[in-house]
C-alpha positions in Angstrom: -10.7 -185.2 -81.4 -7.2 -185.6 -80.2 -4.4 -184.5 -83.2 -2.2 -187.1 -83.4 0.9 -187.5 -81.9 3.8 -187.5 -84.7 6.8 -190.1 -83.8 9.9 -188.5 -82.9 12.9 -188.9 -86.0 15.8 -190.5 -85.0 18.3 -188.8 -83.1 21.0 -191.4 -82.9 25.0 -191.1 -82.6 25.2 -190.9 -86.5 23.3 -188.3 -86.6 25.8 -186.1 -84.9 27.9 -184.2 -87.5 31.8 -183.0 -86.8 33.3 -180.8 -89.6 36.5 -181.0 -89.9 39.3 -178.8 -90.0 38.6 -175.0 -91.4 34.7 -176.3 -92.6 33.0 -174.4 -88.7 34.6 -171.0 -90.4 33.3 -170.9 -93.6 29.7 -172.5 -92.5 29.3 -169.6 -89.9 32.0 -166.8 -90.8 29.4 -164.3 -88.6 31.1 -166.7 -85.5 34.6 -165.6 -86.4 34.5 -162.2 -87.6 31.6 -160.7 -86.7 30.0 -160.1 -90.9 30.1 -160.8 -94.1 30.0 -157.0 -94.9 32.6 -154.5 -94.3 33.3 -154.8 -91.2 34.1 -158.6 -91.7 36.3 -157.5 -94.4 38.4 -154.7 -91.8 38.5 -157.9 -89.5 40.6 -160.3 -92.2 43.2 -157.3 -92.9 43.1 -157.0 -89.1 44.0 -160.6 -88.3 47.2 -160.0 -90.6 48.2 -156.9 -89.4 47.8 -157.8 -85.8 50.4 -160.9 -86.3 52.7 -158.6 -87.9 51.9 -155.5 -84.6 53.0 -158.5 -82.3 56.9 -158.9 -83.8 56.5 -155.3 -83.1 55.2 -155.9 -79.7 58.1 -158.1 -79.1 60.8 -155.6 -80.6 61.5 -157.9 -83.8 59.5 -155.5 -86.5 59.8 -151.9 -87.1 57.4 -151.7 -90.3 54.7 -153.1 -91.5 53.2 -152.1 -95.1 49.5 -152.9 -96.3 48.9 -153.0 -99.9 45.3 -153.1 -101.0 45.5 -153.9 -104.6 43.0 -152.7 -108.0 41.9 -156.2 -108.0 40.9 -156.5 -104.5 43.8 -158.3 -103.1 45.4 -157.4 -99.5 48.9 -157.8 -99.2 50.8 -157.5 -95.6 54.4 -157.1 -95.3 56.2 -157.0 -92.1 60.2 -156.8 -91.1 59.5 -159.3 -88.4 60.9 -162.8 -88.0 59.2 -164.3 -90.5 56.7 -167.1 -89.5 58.5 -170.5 -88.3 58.7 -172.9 -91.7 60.2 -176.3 -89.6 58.6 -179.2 -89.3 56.4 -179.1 -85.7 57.0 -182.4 -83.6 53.7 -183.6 -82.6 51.9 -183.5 -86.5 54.8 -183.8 -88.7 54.2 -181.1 -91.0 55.6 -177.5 -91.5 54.4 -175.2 -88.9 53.5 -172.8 -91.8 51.0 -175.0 -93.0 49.9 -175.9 -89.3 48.6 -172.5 -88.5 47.2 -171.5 -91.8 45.2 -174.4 -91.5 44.4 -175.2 -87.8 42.1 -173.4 -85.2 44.1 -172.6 -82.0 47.5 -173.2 -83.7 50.1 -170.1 -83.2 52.6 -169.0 -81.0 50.6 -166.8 -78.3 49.4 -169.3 -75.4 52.5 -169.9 -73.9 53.9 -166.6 -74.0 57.5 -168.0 -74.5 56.9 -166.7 -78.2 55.3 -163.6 -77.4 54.9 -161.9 -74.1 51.8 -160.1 -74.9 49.4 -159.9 -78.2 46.3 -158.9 -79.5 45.2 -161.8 -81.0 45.1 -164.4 -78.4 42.7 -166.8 -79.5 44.8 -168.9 -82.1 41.9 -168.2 -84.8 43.6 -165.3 -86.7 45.4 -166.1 -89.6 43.8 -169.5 -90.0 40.3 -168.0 -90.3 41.6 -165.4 -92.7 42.8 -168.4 -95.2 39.3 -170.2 -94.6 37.5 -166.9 -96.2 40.1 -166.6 -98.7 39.3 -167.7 -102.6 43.1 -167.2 -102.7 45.9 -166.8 -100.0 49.7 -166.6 -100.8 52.5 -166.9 -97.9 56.1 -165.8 -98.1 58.6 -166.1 -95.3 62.2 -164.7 -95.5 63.8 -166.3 -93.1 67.0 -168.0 -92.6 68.4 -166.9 -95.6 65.6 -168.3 -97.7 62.1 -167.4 -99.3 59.7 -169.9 -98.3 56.7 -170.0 -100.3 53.5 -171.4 -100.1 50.0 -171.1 -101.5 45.7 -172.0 -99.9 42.6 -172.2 -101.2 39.3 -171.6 -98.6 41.4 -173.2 -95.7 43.5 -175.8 -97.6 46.4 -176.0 -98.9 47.1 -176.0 -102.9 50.7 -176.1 -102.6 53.9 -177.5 -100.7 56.0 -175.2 -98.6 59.0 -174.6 -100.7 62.0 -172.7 -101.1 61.9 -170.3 -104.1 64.9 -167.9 -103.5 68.1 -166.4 -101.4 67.2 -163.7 -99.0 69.2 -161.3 -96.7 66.8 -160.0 -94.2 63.5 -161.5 -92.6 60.1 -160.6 -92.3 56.6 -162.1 -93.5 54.6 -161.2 -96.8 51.0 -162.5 -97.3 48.8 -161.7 -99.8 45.0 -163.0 -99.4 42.1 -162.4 -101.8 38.6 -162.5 -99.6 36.2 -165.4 -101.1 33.2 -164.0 -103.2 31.3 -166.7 -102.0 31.1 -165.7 -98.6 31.2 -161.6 -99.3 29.4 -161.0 -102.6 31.0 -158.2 -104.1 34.0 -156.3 -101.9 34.0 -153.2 -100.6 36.6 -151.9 -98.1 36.1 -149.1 -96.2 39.2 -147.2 -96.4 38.7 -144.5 -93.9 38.2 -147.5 -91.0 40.9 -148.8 -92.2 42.9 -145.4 -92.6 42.0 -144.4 -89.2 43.0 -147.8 -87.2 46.7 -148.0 -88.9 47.0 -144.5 -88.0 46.0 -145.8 -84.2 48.5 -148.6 -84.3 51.1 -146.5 -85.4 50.6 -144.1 -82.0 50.3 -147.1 -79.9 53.5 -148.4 -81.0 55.8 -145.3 -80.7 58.6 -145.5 -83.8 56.8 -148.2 -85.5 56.1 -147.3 -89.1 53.2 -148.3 -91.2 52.5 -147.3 -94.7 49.3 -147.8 -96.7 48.5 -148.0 -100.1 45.7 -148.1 -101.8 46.3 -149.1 -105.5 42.7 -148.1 -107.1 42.8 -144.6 -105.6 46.7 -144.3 -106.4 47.1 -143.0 -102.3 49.8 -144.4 -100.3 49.7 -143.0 -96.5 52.9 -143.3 -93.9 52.3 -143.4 -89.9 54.9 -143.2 -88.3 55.0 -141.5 -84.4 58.0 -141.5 -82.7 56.3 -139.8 -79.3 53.8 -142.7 -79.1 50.5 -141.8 -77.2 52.0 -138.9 -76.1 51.6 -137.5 -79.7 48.2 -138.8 -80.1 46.8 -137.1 -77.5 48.7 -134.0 -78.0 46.8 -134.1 -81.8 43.3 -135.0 -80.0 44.0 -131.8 -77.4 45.0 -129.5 -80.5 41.2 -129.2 -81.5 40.2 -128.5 -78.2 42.3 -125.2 -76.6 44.8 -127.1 -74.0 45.0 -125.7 -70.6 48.8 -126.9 -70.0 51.1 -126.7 -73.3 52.5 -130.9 -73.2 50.8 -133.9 -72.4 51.6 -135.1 -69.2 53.1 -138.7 -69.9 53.5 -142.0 -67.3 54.7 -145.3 -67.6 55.6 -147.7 -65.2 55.3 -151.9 -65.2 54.4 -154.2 -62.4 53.8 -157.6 -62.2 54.8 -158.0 -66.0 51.5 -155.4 -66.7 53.1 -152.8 -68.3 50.7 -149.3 -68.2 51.0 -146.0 -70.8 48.9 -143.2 -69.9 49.2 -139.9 -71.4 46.7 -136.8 -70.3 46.1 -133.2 -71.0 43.8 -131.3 -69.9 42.0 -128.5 -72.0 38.8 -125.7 -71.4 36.7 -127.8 -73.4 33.6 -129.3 -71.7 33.9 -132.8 -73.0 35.3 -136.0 -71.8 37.9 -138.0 -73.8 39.4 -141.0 -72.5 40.4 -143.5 -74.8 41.4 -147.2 -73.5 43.5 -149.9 -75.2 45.0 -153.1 -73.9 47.7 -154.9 -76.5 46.5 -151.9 -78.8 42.8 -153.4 -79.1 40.4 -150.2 -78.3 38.5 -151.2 -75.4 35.4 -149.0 -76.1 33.8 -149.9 -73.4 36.5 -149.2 -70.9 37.1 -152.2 -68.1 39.3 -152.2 -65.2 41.9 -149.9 -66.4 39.2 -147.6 -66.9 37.8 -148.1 -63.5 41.6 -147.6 -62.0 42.5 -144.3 -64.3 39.3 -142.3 -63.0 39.3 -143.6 -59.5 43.0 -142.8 -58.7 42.5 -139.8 -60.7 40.1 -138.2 -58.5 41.8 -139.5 -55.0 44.8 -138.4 -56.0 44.2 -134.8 -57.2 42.0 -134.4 -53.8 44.7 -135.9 -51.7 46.9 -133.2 -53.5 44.9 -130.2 -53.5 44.9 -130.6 -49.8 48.6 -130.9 -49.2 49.1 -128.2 -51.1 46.7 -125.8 -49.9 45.3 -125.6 -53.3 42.0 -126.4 -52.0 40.6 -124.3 -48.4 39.3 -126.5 -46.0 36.0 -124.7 -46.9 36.2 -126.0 -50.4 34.2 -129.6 -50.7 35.9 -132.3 -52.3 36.6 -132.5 -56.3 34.1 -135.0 -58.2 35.3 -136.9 -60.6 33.2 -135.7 -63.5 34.4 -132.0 -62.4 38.0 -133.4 -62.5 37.5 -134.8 -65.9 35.8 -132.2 -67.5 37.8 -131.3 -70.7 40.2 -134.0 -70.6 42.0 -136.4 -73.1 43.5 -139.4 -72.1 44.6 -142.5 -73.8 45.6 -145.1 -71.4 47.2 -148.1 -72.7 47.8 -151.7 -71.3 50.0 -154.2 -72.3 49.4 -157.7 -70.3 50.1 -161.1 -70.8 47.2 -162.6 -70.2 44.6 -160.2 -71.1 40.7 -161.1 -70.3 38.0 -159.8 -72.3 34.7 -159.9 -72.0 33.4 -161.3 -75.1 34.9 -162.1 -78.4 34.7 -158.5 -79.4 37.5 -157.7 -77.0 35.7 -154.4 -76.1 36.3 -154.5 -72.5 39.3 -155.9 -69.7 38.5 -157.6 -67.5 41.3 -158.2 -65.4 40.9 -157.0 -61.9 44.5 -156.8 -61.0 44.5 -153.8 -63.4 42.8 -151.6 -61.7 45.0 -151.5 -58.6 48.2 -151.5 -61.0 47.2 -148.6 -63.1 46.1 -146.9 -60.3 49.9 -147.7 -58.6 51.1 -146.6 -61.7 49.2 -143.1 -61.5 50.3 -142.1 -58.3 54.0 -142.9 -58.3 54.7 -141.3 -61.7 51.8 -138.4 -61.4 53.2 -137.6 -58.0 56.9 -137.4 -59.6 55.5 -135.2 -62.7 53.8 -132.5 -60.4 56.7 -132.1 -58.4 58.6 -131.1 -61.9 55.7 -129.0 -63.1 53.8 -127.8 -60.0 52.0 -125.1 -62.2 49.9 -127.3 -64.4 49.1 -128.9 -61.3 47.6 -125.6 -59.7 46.1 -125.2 -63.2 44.4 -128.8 -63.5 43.1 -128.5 -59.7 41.8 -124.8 -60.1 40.1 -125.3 -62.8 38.2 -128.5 -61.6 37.2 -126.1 -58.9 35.9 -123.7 -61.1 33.8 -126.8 -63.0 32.6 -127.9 -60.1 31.3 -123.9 -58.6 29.8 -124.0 -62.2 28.1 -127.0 -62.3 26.2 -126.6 -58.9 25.5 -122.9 -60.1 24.0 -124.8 -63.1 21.9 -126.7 -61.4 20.8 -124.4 -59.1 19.6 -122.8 -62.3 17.8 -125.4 -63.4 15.9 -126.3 -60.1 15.2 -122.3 -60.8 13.9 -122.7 -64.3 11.5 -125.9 -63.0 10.1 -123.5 -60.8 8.8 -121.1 -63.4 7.3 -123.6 -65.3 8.1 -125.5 -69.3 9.3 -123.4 -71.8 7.2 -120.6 -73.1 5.8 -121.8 -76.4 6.8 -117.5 -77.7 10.6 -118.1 -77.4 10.5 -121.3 -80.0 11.3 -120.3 -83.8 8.5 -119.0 -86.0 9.5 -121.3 -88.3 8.9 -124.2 -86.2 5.2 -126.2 -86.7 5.2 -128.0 -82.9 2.9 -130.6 -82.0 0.3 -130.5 -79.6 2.0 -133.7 -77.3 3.5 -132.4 -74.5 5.1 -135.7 -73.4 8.7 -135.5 -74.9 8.9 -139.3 -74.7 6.2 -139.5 -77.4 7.1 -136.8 -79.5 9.6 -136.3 -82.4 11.2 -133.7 -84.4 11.7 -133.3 -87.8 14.7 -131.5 -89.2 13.7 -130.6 -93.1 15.5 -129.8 -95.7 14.3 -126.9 -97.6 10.9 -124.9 -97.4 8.9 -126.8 -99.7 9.6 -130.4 -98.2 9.0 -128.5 -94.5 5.6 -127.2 -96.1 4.1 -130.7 -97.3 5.7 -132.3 -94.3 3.7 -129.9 -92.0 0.7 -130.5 -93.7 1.2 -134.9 -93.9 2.2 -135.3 -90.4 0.6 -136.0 -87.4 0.0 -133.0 -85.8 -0.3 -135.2 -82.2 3.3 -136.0 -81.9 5.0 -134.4 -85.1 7.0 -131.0 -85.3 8.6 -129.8 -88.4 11.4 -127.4 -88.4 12.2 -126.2 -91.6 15.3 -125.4 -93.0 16.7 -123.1 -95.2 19.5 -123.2 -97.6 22.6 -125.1 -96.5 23.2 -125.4 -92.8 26.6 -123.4 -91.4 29.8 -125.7 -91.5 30.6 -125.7 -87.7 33.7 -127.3 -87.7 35.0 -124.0 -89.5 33.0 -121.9 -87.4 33.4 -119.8 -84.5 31.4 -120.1 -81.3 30.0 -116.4 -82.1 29.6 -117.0 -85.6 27.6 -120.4 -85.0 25.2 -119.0 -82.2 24.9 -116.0 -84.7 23.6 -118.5 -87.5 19.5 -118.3 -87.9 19.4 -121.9 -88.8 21.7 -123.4 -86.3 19.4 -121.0 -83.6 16.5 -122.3 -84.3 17.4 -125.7 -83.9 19.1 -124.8 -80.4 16.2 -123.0 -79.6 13.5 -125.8 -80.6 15.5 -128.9 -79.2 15.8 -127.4 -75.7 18.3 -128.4 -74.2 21.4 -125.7 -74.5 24.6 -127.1 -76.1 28.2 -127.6 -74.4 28.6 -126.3 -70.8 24.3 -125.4 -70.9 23.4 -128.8 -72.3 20.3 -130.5 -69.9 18.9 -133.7 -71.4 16.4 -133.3 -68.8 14.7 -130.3 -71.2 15.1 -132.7 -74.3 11.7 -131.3 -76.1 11.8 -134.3 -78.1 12.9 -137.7 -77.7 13.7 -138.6 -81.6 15.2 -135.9 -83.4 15.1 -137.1 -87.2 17.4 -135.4 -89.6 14.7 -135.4 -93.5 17.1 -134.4 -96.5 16.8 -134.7 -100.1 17.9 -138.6 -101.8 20.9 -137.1 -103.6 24.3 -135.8 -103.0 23.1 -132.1 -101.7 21.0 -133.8 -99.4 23.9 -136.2 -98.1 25.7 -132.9 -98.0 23.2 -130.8 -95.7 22.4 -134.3 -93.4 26.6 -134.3 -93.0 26.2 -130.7 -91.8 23.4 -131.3 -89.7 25.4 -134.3 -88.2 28.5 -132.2 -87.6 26.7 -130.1 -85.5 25.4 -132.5 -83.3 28.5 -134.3 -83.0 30.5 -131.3 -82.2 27.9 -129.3 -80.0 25.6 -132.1 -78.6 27.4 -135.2 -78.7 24.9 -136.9 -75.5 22.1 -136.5 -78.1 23.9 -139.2 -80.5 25.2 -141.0 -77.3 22.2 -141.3 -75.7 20.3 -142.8 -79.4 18.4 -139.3 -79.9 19.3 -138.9 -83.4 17.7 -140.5 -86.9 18.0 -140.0 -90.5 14.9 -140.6 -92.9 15.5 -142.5 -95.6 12.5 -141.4 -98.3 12.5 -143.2 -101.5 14.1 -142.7 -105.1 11.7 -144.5 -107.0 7.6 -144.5 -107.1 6.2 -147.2 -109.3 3.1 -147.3 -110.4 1.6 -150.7 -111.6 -2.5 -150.5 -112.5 -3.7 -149.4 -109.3 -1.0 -150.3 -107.1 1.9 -147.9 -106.0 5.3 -148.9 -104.4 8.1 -146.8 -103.5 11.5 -148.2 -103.7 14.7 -146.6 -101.8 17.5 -148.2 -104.0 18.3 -148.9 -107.8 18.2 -152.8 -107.1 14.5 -152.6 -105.6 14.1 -150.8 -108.8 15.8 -153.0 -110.8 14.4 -156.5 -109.0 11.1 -155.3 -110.1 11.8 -154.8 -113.3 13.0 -158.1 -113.5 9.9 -159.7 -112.5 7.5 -157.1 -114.0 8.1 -156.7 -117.6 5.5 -154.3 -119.0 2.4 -152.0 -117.8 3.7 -150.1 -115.3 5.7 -146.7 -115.2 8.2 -145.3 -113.2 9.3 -141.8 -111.5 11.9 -141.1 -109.7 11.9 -138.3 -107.5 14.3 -135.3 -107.6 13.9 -133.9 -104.1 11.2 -134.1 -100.2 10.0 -130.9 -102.4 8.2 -133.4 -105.2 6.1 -135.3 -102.8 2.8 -134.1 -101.3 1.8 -134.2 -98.4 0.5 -138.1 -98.5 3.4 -139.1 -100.4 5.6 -137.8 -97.6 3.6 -139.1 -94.8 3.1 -142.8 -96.2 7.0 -143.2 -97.5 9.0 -141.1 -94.9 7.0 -140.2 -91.8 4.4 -142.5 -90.8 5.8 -144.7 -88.2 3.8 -148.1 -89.4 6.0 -147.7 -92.7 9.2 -145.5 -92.9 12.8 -146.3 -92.7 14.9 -144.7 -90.2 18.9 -145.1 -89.6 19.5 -144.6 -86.1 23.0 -142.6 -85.3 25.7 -144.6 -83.5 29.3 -143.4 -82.9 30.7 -146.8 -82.8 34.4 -145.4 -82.3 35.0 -141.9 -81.0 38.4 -141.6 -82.1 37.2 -142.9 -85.7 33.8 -140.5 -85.7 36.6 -137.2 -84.8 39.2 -138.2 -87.4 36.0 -138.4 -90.2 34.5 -135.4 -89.2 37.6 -133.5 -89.3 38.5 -134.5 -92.2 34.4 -133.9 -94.2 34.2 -130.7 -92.7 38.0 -129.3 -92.3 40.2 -127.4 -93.5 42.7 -130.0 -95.3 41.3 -130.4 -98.9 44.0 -133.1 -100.0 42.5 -135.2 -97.5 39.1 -135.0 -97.9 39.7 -135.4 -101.6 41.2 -138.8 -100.9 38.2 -139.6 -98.6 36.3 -138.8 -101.5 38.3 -141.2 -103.9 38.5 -143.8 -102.1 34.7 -143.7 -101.6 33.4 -142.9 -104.4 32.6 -146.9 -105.2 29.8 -145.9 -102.4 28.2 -143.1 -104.4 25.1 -144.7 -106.1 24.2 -141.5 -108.0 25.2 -137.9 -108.9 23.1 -135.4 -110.1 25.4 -133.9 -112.5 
């Protein structure tokens, strides 16, 4: 029998809906800003800071403070300007009030106000006061405080004068909606690390942050620009020249910063930015900078007899090898691809920055021809190394996999010889390793066990680390060398999974563990190699049932709809489980949780890392303070 055919609902012009003013924000703030989470909390103080970097752009601001307050408030205060309080022509009303609570109002799509800016879209500071339970304006201008007051995109006050003033600048003060975030959370290291960023970017401009709860106040202030940053990014990494080489040129209204220095590291770092938003994923200033690099270091090896006519031409990646960059863009009209602004797309760019290059390069060598000779010699000596490396590795397919007697004793290895189907698990502690050899599957699953706490490389010498019985054995049982010997093509196993204890030691040793990879095999994190297990806190048992629960409000949500006859355990350590617990809550693939690694911003992963695992105590004890609204429990 045929089913019946249902008749169509109406779908007339009334049913079309139009929301008016700031409503499209706060129905889908995920459009705007990305989250409701963290990050979409970073983005708010972001669209107020970036209004404030502009003035700065534009030579009217030269410091900027951002006040995160006990009660969750932001404040922004700037020496700029001040935001224009007369009455705009075409609506009637202040101009204030106009872009606080208008889409695609502002100042930045003419470029008569500003000549270049980070926020170009119009959406900044209007979407901020649409996510705002509370948002609080004050202009100094003119000789007067104006002062005005919203409420989740409207306004609950008039613009009025409240005072006498004798400078100018811009203070607002916004309180996120709990509505749309729940319960807020800032993430003071992000936020830490990208005022530090602006502050390089915009050489001389000072910018001080204070976090109330913590009782930490920070000052940036870099009067050497990007020339500094990358001199501080080079410092880690033994420099092969003592300064940064610096250029800077404009054309066509696109003005280009690079500054470079190259070190005996093996690892590239270039670092991109146009109108100080990191481009992460590069884009045609990119493309120019490493095409004009390598031309132009040939072209001038061979003019100055630095490279023999026997000597085949430098590649790029032997050229790069060991270098930090930061090249910086500021245009007019900047396109990006996306609304995450994560790469340029301008092709004019390209040809400019690489113009740029060879003018001011060309003029820097002929004042320092010896780090010239030193930059093109050792790209010689990168590129004799990486053919003898290869040549090496052709040799070592010859002569067959790796023999199963040079892995660790320690190591359990699984009988899969596929590395795309296998995985290794990194264990913390003897015990866990034990029940985890004897719950996994044998077909795919290895277990290296652990022992103790895993070296602190980031304190550690090169000798010291390879020295390390721990830190050996996972070298020797991953495969594929570290630094100048790394080979993903011997990757042993394609998911390397990091299996700690659910407390603070545990999030201790998986830190470690993740140090070392970042610092000695960085491609493995790059490349989406790494995982962390995430075994449960909790088992429940309820009759015959069991659950396992991973947080304190599983636990509690439970509770909540299970009143009686069941009891509850929580588990101290991987060493607890046996073997079946371990498999069924942490390793078996139809029913674990893994976190994959990301390093979502290079500069951002260094400056944590460095400052988890260095030497400066006073910093990682306000890293600690002002995370500690993370920590969920302590084992005290």
């Amino acid at each position: 029998m045929a089913e019946k055919r249902q008749e169509p609902q109406a779908y007339e012009a009334e049913q079309i809906s139009v929301l008016e003013g700031l409503e499209p924000v706060r129905l889908r703030p995920g459009m705007y800003i990305g989250s409701t989470g963290q990050s979409g909390l970073m983005h708010l103080i972001e669209e107020i800071v970036d209004n404030s970097i502009d003035e700065a752009l534009s030579g009217f601001c030269t410091e900027i403070k951002v006040a995160v307050h006990a009660d969750n408030r932001v404040t922004v205060t700037d020496n700029g300007r001040g935001m224009p309080v007369g009455i705009h022509p075409e609506t009637g009303i202040p101009a204030l009030e106009l872009v606080m609570t208008t889409l695609h109002s502002g100042g930045k799509f003419d470029n008569k106000s500003y000549h270049v800016s980070g926020g170009l879209h119009g959406v900044g500071v209007s979407v901020v006061n649409a996510l705002s339970e509370q948002m609080v304006v004050e202009v100094h201008r003119g000789g007067k405080i104006h002062h005005q007051e919203f409420s989740r995109g409207l306004k609950t006050t008039e613009l009025t004068v409240v005072g006498k003033t004798d400078h100018t600048g811009t203070v607002t003060t916004f309180f996120p909606d709990r509505e749309i975030f729940g319960e807020i959370h800032y993430n003071f290291p992000q936020l830490s690390h990208r005022l530090r960023e602006l502050s390089y970017l915009n050489g001389g401009l000072r910018i001080v942050l204070e976090n109330e709860a913590a009782g930490i106040t920070r000052e940036f202030q870099h009067e050497g620009g990007i020339k500094s940053f990358v001199a501080e990014l080079a410092s880690k990494r033994e420099p092969l020249h003592p300064n940064p080489i610096y250029l800077k040129g404009t054309e066509s209204g696109i003005e280009i910063e690079i500054a470079m220095q190259f070190t005996k590291s093996y690892d590239e770092a270039i670092h991109t930015f146009a109108n100080n938003i990191n481009t992460v994923d590069g884009g045609s200033h990119l493309v120019g900078f490493k095409a004009t690099l390598t031309k132009f270091l040939n072209d001038y090896g061979r003019e100055k007899k630095i490279l023999t006519k026997t000597d085949p031409n430098l590649r790029g990646e032997d050229i790069r090898e060991g270098i930090v960059a930061i090249v910086s863009v500021k245009i007019p009209n900047p396109e990006f691809e996306g609304q995450t602004k994560t790469k340029l797309g301008n092709p004019e760019v390209q040809s400019i920055t690489g113009n740029i290059l060879v003018e001011q390069l060309n003029l820097a060598f002929q004042k320092d021809v010896k780090t010239a000779r030193l930059i093109i010699e050792k790209s010689v000596q990168s590129g004799r190394a990486r053919m003898a490396a290869s040549k090496a590795r052709t040799m070592a397919r010859r002569k067959g996999p790796l023999a199963s007697t040079s892995l660790p004793g320690k190591l359990a290895d699984c009988s899969n010889r596929d590395p795309v189907k296998c995985e290794l698990f990194v264990v913390e502690g003897d015990s866990a390793g034990g029940s985890a050899k004897q719950g996994r599957n044998r077909d795919f699953q290895a277990i290296l066990p652990l022992r103790g706490k895993v070296l602190n490389v980031e304190k550690a010498t090169l000798t010291k680390l390879l020295d390390n019985a721990e830190i050996k054995a996972m070298i020797t049982a991953i495969g594929t060398g570290i630094r100048d010997e790394f080979t993903l093509d011997r990757l042993r196993y394609h998911r390397l999974i990091i299996m700690a204890d659910a407390d603070v030691d545990g999030a201790h040793i998986c830190t470690l563990i993740l140090t070392f990879f970042y610092r000695f095999l960085p491609k493995l994190i790059q490349q989406g190699h790494i995982y962390i297990a995430k075994p449960p806190l909790y088992q429940v048992k309820a009759g015959k049932a069991t659950h396992y629960m991973h947080t304190d409000a599983e636990l509690e949500a439970f509770r909540a709809a299970n009143a009686s006859g069941y009891t509850v355990k929580r588990f101290k350590g991987l060493g607890e489980m046996n073997p079946q617990e371990l498999w069924e809550t942490t390793m078996d693939p139809e029913k674990r949780i893994l976190k994959k690694v990301e390093i979502r911003d290079e500069l951002e992963a260094d400056d944590i890392f460095a400052t988890l695992m260095g030497d400066d105590v006073a910093l990682r004890r306000d890293f600690i303070m002002e995370n500690s609204d993370k920590i969920t429990a302590l084992d005290i």
